[in-house]
C-alpha positions in Angstrom: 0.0 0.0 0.0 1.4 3.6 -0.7 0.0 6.8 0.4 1.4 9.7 -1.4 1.2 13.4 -0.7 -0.4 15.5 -3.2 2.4 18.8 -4.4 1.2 21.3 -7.0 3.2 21.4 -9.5 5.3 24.9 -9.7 6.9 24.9 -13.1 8.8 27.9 -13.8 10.7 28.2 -11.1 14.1 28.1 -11.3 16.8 26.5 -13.3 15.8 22.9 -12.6 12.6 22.9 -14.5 13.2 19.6 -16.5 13.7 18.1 -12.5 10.2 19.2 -12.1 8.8 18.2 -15.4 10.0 14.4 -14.3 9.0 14.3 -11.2 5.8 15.1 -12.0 5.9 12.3 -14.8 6.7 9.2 -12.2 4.5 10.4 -9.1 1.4 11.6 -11.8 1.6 8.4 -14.3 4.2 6.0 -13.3 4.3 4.9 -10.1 0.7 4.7 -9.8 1.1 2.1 -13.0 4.3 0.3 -11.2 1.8 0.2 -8.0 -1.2 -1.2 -10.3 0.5 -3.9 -11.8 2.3 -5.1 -9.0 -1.5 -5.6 -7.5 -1.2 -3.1 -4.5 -3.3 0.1 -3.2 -2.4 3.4 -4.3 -3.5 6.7 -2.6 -3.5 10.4 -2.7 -3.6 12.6 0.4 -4.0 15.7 0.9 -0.8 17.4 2.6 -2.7 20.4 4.1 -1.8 20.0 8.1 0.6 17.1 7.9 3.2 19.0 10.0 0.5 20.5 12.2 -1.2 17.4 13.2 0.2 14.9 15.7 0.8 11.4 14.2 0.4 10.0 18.1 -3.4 11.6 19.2 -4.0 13.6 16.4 -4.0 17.1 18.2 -3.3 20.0 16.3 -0.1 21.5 17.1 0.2 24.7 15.5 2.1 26.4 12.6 5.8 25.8 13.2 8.8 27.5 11.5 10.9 26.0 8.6 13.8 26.5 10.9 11.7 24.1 13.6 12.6 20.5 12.4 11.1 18.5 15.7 7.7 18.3 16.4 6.5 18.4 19.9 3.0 17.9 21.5 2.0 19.3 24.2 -1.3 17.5 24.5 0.8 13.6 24.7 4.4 14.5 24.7 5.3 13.1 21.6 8.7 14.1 20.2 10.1 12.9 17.1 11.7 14.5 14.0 9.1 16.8 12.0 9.7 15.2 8.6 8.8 11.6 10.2 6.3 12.8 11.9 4.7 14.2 8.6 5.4 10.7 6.8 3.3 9.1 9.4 0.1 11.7 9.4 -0.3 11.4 5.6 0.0 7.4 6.7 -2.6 7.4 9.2 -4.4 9.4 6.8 -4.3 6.9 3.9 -5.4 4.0 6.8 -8.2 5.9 7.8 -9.0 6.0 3.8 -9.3 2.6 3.2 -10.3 1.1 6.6 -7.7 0.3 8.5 -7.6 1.2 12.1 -5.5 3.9 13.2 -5.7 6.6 15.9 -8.3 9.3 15.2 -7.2 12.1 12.7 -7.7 15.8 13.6 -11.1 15.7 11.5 -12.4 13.9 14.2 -12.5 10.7 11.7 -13.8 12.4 8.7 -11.8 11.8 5.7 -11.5 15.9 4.3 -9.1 16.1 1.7 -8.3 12.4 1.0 -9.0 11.5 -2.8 -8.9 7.7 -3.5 -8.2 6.3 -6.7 -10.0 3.5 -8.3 -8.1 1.0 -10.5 -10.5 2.5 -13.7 -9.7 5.9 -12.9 -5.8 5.1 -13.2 -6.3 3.1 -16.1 -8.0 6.3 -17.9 -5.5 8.6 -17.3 -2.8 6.6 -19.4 
């Protein structure tokens, strides 16, 4: 199973544009093939909140600072890196989307901003 993040795609912007232009291509079209054939679930999440949320209880944290790279919460004391603890939101998030019990997200259990992708679906946009 794979849950991926969902990034707009900024062309444009700086010198690495053809960088861009690729990754679009795999995360957009070929990994989502890759995941198909190899008979597994693939998943967009949203990424709104993912560094404000709290993988452990699902309290909202607050805005932090790009310079602040370890997230803290205050309402269970959970400490671990904020890049991990982003990973495991958009997780818990992708869980929640197809069943799976996890911890309660900050939506209190609504799934807002989670797009699931049917194998017809991914097969029409190739």
């Amino acid at each position: 199973m794979i849950h991926e993040s969902t990034l707009p795609y900024q062309g444009g912007q700086g010198g690495s544009n053809l960088k861009s232009i690729f990754n679009l291509i795999i995360t957009s079209y070929l990994l989502p093939f890759v995941v198909w054939k190899r008979g597994k679930y693939y998943l967009k999440v949203d990424k709104n909140g993912t560094s404000q949320e709290c993988p452990n209880c699902g309290a909202i944290t607050g805005k932090k600072s790009l310079s602040e790279r370890v997230h803290r919460c205050d309402s269970c004391g959970h400490i671990e890196p904020r890049d991990t603890a982003s990973a495991k939101v958009i997780e818990n998030r992708g869980k929640n989307a197809v069943g799976l019990t996890v911890l309660e997200n900050a939506c209190g259990g609504d799934l807002t901003g989670v797009v699931q992708l049917n194998l017809f679906d991914l097969v029409k946009s190739l």
